[in-house]
C-alpha positions as CSV (number, residue, x, y, z in Angstrom):
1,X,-22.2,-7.6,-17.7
2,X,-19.2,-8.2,-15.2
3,X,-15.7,-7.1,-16.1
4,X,-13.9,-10.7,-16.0
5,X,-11.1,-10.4,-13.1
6,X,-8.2,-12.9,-13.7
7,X,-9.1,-15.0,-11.5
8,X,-12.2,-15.7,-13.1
9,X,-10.0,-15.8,-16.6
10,X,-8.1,-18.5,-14.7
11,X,-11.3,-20.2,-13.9
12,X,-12.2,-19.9,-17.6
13,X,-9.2,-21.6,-18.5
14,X,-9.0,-24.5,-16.6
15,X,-12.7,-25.5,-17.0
16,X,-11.8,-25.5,-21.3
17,X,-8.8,-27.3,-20.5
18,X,-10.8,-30.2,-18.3
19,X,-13.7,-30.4,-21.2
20,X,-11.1,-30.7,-23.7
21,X,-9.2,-33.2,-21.6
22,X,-12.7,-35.1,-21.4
23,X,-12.9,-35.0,-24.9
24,X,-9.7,-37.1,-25.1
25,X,-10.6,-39.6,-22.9
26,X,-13.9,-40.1,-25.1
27,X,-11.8,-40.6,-27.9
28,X,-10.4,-43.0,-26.3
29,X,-12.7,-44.7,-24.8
30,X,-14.4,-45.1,-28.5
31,X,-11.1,-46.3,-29.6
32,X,-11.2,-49.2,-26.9
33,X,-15.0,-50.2,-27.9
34,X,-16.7,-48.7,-24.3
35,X,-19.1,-46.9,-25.1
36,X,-20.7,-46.1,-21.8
37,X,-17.7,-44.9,-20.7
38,X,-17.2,-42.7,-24.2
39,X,-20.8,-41.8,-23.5
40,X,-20.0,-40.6,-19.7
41,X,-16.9,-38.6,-21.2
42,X,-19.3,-36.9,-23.9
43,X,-22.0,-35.7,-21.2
44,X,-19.4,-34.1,-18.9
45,X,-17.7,-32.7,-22.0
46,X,-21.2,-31.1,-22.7
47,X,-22.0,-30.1,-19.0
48,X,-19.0,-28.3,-18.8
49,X,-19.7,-26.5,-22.3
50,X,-23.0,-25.4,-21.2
51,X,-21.0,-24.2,-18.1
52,X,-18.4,-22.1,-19.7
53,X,-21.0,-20.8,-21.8
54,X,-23.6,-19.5,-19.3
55,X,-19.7,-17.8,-17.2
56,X,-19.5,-16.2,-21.0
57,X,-22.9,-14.9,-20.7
58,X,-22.5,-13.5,-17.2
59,X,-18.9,-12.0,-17.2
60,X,-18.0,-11.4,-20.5
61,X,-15.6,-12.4,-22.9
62,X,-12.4,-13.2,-21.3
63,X,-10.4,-10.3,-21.5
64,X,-12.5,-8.2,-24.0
65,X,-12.6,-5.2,-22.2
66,X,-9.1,-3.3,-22.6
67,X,-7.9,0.1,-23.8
68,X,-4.7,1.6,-24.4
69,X,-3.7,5.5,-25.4
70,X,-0.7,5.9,-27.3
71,X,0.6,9.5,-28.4
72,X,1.5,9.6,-31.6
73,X,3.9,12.5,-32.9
74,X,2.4,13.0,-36.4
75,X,-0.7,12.2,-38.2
76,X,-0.3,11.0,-41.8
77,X,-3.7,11.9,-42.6
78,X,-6.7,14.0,-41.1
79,X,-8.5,12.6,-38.6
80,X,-11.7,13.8,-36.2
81,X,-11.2,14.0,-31.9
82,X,-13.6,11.9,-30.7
83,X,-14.1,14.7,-27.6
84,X,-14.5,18.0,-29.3
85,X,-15.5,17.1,-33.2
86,X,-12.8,19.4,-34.4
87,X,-10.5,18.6,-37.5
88,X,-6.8,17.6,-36.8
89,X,-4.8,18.0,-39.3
90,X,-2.4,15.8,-40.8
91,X,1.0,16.2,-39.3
92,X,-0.3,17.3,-36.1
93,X,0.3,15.6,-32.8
94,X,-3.0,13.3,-32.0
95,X,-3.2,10.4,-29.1
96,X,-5.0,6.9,-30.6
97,X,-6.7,5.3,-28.0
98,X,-7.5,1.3,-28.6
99,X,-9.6,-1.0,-27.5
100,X,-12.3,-3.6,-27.0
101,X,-15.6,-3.3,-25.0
102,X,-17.8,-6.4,-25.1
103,X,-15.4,-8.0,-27.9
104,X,-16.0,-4.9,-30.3
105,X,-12.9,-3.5,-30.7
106,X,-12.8,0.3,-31.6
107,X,-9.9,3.1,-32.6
108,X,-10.6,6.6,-31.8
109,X,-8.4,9.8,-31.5
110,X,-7.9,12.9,-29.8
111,X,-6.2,16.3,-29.8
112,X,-3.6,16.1,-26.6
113,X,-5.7,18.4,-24.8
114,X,-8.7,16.8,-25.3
115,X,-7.0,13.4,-24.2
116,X,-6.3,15.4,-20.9
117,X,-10.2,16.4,-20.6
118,X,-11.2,12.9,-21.0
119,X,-9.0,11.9,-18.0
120,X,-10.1,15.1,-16.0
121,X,-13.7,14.2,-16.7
122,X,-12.9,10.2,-15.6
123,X,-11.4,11.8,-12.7
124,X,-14.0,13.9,-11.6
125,X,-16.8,10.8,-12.8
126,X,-14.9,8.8,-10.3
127,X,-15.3,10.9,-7.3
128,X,-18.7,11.1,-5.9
129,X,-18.5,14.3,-4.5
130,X,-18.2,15.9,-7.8
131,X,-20.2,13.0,-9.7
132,X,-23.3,14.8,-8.9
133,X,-23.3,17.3,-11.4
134,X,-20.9,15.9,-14.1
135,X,-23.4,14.9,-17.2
136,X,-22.3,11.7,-19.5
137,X,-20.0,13.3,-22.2
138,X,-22.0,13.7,-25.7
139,X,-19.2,12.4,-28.5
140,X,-17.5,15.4,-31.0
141,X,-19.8,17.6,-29.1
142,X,-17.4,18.6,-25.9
143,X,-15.4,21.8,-25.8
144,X,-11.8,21.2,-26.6
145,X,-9.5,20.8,-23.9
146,X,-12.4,20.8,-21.2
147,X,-14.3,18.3,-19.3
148,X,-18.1,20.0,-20.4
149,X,-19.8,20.3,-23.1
150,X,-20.0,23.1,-25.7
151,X,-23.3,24.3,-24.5
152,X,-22.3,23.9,-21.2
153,X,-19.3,26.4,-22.2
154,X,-21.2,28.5,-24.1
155,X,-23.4,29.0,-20.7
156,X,-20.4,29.4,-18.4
157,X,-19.0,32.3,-20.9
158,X,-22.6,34.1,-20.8
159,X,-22.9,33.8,-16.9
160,X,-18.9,35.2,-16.3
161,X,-19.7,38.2,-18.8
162,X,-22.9,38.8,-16.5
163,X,-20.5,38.4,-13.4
164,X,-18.1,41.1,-15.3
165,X,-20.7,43.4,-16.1
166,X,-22.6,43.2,-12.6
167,X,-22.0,45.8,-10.4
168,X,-21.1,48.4,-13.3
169,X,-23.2,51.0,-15.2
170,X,-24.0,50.4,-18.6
171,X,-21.6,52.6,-20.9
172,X,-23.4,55.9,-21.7
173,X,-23.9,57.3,-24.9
C-alpha cells in the first residue's frame, strides 16, 4: 500500500464531493417524477463509489499514516521504551510518539536517548551505503541509547575486550 500524497487526497476529495453532488441531483430528479434521469444520477453515484473505493484499496486511507514525537518533561506513571524494554520511571523525562499506520493508531514511548537511537537508526536505514548491514530493529530488545540490538552489543563488547587483550600476554601467576 501507497502512502496517499496530497494530491491524491485532493483527488479523494473532489471525487466524494461530485458523488455526493450526484446524489443531490437524484434527489431531485425523484422529487420532479424523472426517473430515468434519477436512475442515471444513482449509477454514476455508484460508479464513482466503486471508484473511491478501489483509490482506498490501493493508496490507503487518506491521511492515515502520520506520527508525531513529543517530549514530555515528566511521566505521571511508569511506562516501558518501546526501543530498549527498560522501565522508566514515573517522574522521569520520556518522549511519546503518536500516530497512525494503516488507520491503526498507536502511542509508544521512549527514554530521550533511545528516541535519539531510533532517529540514528532511521538515519543510517535511509542511506544505502550503510543500509547493508543495519538489521530491522526487534521492539524492547535494542540496547538503550544505540542503534543495535542487545546481542549485537553484547558481541561488540566481547570482540573490543579481544581487541584489548590482543597483542598482550596473559597475566602470570
Amino acid at each position: 500500500m501507497n502512502t496517499p500524497t496530497f494530491a491524491r487526497a485532493l483527488q479523494h476529495a473532489l471525487i466524494a464531493v461530485i458523488a455526493v453532488a450526484t446524489l443531490v441531483a437524484a434527489g431531485t430528479q425523484i422529487q420532479r417524477n424523472n426517473v430515468t434521469l434519477a436512475a442515471i444520477d444513482l449509477i454514476i453515484a455508484t460508479l464513482l463509489a466503486l471508484l473511491l473505493s478501489q483509490e482506498a484499496r490501493e493508496q490507503g486511507r487518506i491521511f492515515s499514516n502520520y506520527s508525531l514525537r513529543y517530549p514530555v518533561r515528566r511521566t505521571r506513571k511508569q511506562h516501558t521504551c518501546a526501543w530498549c524494554g527498560e522501565t522508566i520511571p514515573s517522574g522521569d523525562m520520556v518522549v511519546l510518539q503518536v500516530g497512525a499506520v494503516a488507520g491503526e493508531r498507536y502511542a509508544i514511548n521512549h527514554h530521550p536517548e533511545c528516541a535519539d537511537a531510533v532517529s540514528s537508526w532511521i538515519e543510517r536505514s535511509a542511506n544505502p551505503a550503510l543500509a547493508h548491514d543495519m538489521p530491522t530493529p526487534t521492539i524492547r530488545r535494542m540496547e538503550r541509547g544505540q542503534p543495535y540490538s542487545r546481542a549485537d552489543g553484547q558481541m561488540r563488547a566481547r570482540e573490543e575486550r579481544k581487541r584489548a587483550t590482543d597483542g598482550k600476554s596473559p597475566p602470570r601467576t
